[in-house]
Each structure stands twice: as C-alpha cells, then as structure tokens.
C-alpha positions as CSV (number, residue, x, y, z in Angstrom):
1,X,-5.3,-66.3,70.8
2,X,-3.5,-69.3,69.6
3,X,-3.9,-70.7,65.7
4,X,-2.4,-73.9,64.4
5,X,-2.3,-75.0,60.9
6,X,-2.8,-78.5,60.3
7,X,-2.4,-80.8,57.0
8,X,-3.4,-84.0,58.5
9,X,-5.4,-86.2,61.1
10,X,-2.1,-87.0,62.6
11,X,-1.1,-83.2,62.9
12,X,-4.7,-82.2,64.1
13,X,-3.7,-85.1,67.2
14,X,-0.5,-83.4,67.8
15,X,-2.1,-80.4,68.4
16,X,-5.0,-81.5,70.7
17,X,-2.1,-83.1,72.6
18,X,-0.6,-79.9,73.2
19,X,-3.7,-78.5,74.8
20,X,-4.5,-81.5,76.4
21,X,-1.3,-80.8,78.4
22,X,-2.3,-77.5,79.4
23,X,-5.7,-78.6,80.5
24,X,-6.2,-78.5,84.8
25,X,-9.3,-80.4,86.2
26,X,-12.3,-78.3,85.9
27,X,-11.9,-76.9,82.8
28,X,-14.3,-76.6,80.1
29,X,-13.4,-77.0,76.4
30,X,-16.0,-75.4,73.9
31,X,-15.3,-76.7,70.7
32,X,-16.8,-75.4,67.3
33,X,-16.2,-76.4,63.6
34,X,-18.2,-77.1,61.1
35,X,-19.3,-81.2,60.1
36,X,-16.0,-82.7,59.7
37,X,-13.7,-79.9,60.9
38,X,-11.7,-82.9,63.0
39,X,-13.5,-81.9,66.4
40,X,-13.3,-85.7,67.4
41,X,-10.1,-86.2,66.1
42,X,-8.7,-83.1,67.6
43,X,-10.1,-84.6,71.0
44,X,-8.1,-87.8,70.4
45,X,-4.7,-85.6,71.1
46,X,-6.5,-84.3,74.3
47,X,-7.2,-87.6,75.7
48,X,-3.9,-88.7,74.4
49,X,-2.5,-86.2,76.8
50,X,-4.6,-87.3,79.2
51,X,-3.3,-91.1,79.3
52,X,-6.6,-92.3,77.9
53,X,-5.7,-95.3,76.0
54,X,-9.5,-96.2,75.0
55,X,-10.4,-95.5,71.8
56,X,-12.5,-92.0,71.3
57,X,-15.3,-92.0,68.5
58,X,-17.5,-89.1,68.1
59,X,-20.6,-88.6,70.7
60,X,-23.5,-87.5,68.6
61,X,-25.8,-90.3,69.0
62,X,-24.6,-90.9,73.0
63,X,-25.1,-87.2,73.6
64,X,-21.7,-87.6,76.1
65,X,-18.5,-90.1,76.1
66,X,-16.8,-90.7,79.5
67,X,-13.4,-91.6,79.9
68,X,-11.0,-92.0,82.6
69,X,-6.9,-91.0,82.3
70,X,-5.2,-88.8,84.6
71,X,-8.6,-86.8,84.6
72,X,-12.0,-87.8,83.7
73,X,-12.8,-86.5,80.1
74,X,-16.4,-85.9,79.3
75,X,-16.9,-85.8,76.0
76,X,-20.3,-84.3,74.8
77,X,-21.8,-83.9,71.4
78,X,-24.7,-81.1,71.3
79,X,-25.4,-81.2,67.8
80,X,-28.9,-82.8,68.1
81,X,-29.9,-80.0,71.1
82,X,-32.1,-78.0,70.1
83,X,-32.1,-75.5,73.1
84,X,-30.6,-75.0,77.1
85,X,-34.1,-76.2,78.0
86,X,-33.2,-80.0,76.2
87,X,-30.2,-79.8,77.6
88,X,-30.9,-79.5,80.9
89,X,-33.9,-82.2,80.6
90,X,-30.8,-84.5,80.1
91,X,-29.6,-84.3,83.3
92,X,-25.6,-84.0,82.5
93,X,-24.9,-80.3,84.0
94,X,-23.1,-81.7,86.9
95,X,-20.2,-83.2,84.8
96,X,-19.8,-79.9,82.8
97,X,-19.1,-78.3,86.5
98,X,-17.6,-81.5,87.7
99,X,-13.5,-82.1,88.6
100,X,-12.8,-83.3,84.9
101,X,-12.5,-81.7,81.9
102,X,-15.9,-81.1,79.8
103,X,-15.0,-81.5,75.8
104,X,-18.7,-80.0,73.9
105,X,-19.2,-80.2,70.8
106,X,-21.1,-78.0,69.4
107,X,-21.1,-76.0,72.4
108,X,-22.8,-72.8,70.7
109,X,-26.1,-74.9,70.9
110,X,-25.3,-74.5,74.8
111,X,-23.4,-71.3,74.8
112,X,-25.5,-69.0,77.7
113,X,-25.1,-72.4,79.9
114,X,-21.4,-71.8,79.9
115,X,-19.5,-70.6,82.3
116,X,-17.6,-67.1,81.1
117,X,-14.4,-69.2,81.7
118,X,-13.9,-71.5,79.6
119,X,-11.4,-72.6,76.6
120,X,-12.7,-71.8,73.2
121,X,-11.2,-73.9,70.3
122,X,-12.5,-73.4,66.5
123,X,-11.6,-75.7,63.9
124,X,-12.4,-74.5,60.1
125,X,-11.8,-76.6,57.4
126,X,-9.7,-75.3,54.3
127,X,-10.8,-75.4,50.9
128,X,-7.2,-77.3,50.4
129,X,-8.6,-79.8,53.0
130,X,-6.0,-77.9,55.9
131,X,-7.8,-77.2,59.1
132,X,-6.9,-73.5,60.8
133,X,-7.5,-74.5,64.7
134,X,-7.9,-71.5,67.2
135,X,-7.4,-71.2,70.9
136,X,-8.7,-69.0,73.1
137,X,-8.8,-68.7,76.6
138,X,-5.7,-71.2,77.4
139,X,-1.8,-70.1,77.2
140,X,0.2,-72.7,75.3
C-alpha cells in the first residue's frame, strides 16, 4: 500500500495524476473518503493524466460522468444508492466492466458488485485540513 500526504487541492491533483498514469483500460478505481475528503478533486489529476481537458464536477446528482481522453473515464457517484439491487435497476454495470476506467465514489455502497481486482484509494481528511490518500491494489 501506497499513502500520500497532501496540504492542498493542487497537491491532491498531483497525486491523482500519478495514478492516473498507472491506470490500463479496464481498470476499476474504488474510491472512499468521507464528504469532502477531495474524491472529485483527486479524480481531476486522473483525468488529467488521462488527456481529459473537460472540466470534472462531482457526479452525485448524475449518478455517472463520462468523459473521453486517452481512455474513457466513467465517473460514478453511489452516494444516493441505497443497495446492489438500485444499482443494478440503473442499468450502468456494463461501463464498470467496459474498456475504460470505472472512477466510483462511494463504491462501499456497491462493494460485493466489485470485481476482487480492483484499485482501492481512501482519502481521510485531517483535523489540520491535510488529506492522508491510500493506494491499494496499484504499484506506483
């Protein structure tokens, strides 16, 4: 496993950039944190990396964000699921196994619909306003 310290937005997009570069089509990002961890911002360095040039605002009230770089990114929010059986009423499985890369948020609300390989990144919020973000599952 892989921690980062950040003190800034800026420093949280440096370090989704790193990962993003890592990132192979297929893959599948679960990504946890708390309400304003910096899950969306950290997502702005992955699609960064990715050559997205559009900008990326959070998901939660379009349920998924779809973007085109060098890969698709899928951007999901699952905050407002409530179980697998919502989520698959939505229909949006296939781009979770597509050729892109699957960025949830909130991916714990999903977590048995998973596959058991995939990238786990935790962001948690300091008490000095610092975010400690973990990787697992992806070398860097």
């Amino acid at each position: 496993m892989t921690h980062f310290l950040s003190h800034s937005a800026e420093e949280t997009i440096h370090y989704g950039k790193t990962v993003g570069k890592k990132i192979k089509p297929g893959d599948i990002i679960a990504l946890k944190g708390n309400l304003a961890a910096g899950k969306t911002t950290f997502t702005k360095g992955i699609a960064a990396a990715l050559d997205i040039s559009e900008d990326i605002t959070s998901p939660t009230y379009t349920l998924v964000s779809e973007y085109h770089g060098s890969i698709p990114l899928y951007h999901m929010d699952m905050y407002r699921i409530e179980s697998v059986e919502e989520f698959e009423m939505l229909g949006i499985e296939h781009l979770i196994f597509g050729k892109g890369l699957s960025v949830i948020e909130w991916s714990e609300r999903i977590e048995e619909y998973l596959p058991k390989e995939h990238i786990i990144i935790d962001i948690q919020r300091q008490d000095d306003g610092t975010r400690v973000i973990s990787v697992e599952g992806l070398v860097i």
